[in-house]
Phi, psi and omega in degrees: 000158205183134177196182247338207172097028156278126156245102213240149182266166180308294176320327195261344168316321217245330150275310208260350171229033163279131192116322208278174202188102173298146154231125194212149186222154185233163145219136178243156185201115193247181185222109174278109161277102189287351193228088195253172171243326097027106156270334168320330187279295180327287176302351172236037155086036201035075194265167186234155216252147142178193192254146149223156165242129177230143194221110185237181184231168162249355203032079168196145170298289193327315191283304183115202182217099209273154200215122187246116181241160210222110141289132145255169177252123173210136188212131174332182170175176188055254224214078179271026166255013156325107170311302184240001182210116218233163200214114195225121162270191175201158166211132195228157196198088169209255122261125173252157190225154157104003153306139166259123205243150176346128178219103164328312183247319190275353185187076176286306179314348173281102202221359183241004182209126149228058165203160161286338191229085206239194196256132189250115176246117169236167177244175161175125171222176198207168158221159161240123160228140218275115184259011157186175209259037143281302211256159164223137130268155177201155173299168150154150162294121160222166186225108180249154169236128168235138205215161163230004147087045141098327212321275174243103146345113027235170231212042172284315158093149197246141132231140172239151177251034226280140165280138185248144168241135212210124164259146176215128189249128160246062169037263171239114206311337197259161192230155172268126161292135167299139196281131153242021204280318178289357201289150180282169125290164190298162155297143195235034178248165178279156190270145148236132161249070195302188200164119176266134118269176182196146172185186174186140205227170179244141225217323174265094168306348185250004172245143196256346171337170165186135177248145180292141170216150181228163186221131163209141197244152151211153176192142205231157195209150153215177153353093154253333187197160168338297187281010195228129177229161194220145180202193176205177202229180152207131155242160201215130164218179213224106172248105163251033157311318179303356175257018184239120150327258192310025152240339180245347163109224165280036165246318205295161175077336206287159146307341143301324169243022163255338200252149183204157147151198157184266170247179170197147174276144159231162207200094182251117147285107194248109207290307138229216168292336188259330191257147182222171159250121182271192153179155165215141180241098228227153205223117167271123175285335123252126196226184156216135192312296165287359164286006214043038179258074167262042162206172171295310174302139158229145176226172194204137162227119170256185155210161178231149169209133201263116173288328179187109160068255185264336190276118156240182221210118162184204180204135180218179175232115206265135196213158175224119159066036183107306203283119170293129170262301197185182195230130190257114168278145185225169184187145193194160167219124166278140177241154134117027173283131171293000000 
């Protein structure tokens, strides 16, 4: 259970969430894999894997009362050989639905979603303490964000910061401390990587068009700690919004106003062997504006999951200043990964 923490600027405080009052529920249902072969399991503390479902209200007509299903991570921390008092993050990743979304004429005040269905990131850490070796109750901070990454306008995006309260039934009460005597070192030679992305984005809210963009990364990475690898780059990308007169001028058709892009830090959090978290932070040596690159900086957060062998699969969300550029499906291959 969960409730206030819209977080919003005065204008948009003064339309689209004059009145509203968050309320939100969760029910989650996880798997603690207590035994791995996977040192990763080790290293986040035997974490449990699982599915959630979430249904919240704004009590208001405008937003609607949006509903969410989410895989998450949620991995222990601090001192586990505590008896009653336990410590936990989370990370969550999924779809949402049941926006009453952006209408010129039925729902103008809605100035911050213009789709029913958008992509849900959640955050989250807690405490907990166990009042028999079933039950938990807890405490806690989470952050939800919602987006469709520019798909449909307009695209400001829900965020709440909610205080949370929590029950937790545990099967069987008791847990295995992670062994670590066996863990190896991390590897220390370099990743190479490429990378497709496809999405398509929309540049006018009051137009329902929506153009096609691609992405292709290289990039090369290692090793700073198990969980972390750190790199650099290049992305090169493809707007073909840049082949329309009424958007690109005495431009259109040029290869100038289709191609943008430049160096980029790369930065992967690796959750286990096959799932990672991207991320970039990238400097366009060249962008155009009507493309909707309306800054030098471009940044990106992703998840990856490697499907078969060196190949992943994944989504990510490419942004300027905050501001969703589009939502990227992606597919890559690493080379020189064991």
């Amino acid at each position: 259970m969960e409730n206030g923490g819209i977080l919003a600027a005065k204008d948009i405080r003064r339309t689209t969430f004059e009145s509203a009052y968050y309320n939100g529920i969760n029910l989650k249902v996880g798997w603690k894999i207590q035994k791995s072969d996977d040192v990763y399991f080790t290293l986040y503390n035997n974490p449990i894997y699982g599915i959630g479902f979430y249904s919240s209200t704004f009590n208001t007509d405008i937003i609607g009362s949006p509903y969410a299903i989410y895989g998450f991570m949620q991995s222990p921390f601090g001192n586990l050989k505590k008896k009653y008092w336990s410590f936990d993050y989370r990370i969550g990743l999924g779809i949402s639905g049941n926006f009453k979304p952006y209408d010129p004429e039925t729902n103008p005040l809605n100035v911050v979603i213009g789709a029913k269905n958008n992509v849900f990131i959640d955050l989250g850490i807690r405490s907990q303490y166990k009042i028999s070796p079933n039950w938990r109750v807890g405490l806690g901070l989470a952050y939800h964000h919602f987006s469709n990454g520019a798909l449909r306008l307009p695209n400001k995006g829900v965020n709440l910061v909610p205080i949370t309260a929590s029950v937790t039934y545990q099967p069987n009460g008791h847990s295995i401390l992670p062994d670590r005597s066996n863990i190896i070192p991390y590897p220390d030679k370099i990743l190479y990587h490429i990378n497709y992305g496809i999405g398509w984005k929309q540049l006018d809210k009051d137009k329902d068009e929506r153009f096609l963009k691609t992405t292709l990364g290289a990039y090369a990475s290692k090793h700073v700690s198990h969980k972390w690898r750190v790199g650099a780059g290049v992305d090169l990308f493809y707007s073909d919004s840049g082949n329309y007169d009424e958007i690109a001028g005495d431009d259109s058709g040029k290869l100038s106003a289709k191609l943008s892009g430049g160096p980029s830090f790369y930065l992967v959090h690796v959750l286990t062997r096959r799932l990672v978290l991207n991320g970039n932070i990238g400097y366009y040596i060249h962008k155009r504006s009507f493309n909707g690159e309306i800054n030098h900086i471009f940044l990106r957060a992703g998840a990856r999951y490697y499907v078969y062998k060196d190949f992943n699969a994944g989504i990510s969300i490419k942004a300027h200043k905050g501001k969703a550029d589009f939502i990227e499906w992606t597919v890559g291959y690493t080379f020189n990964r064991d």
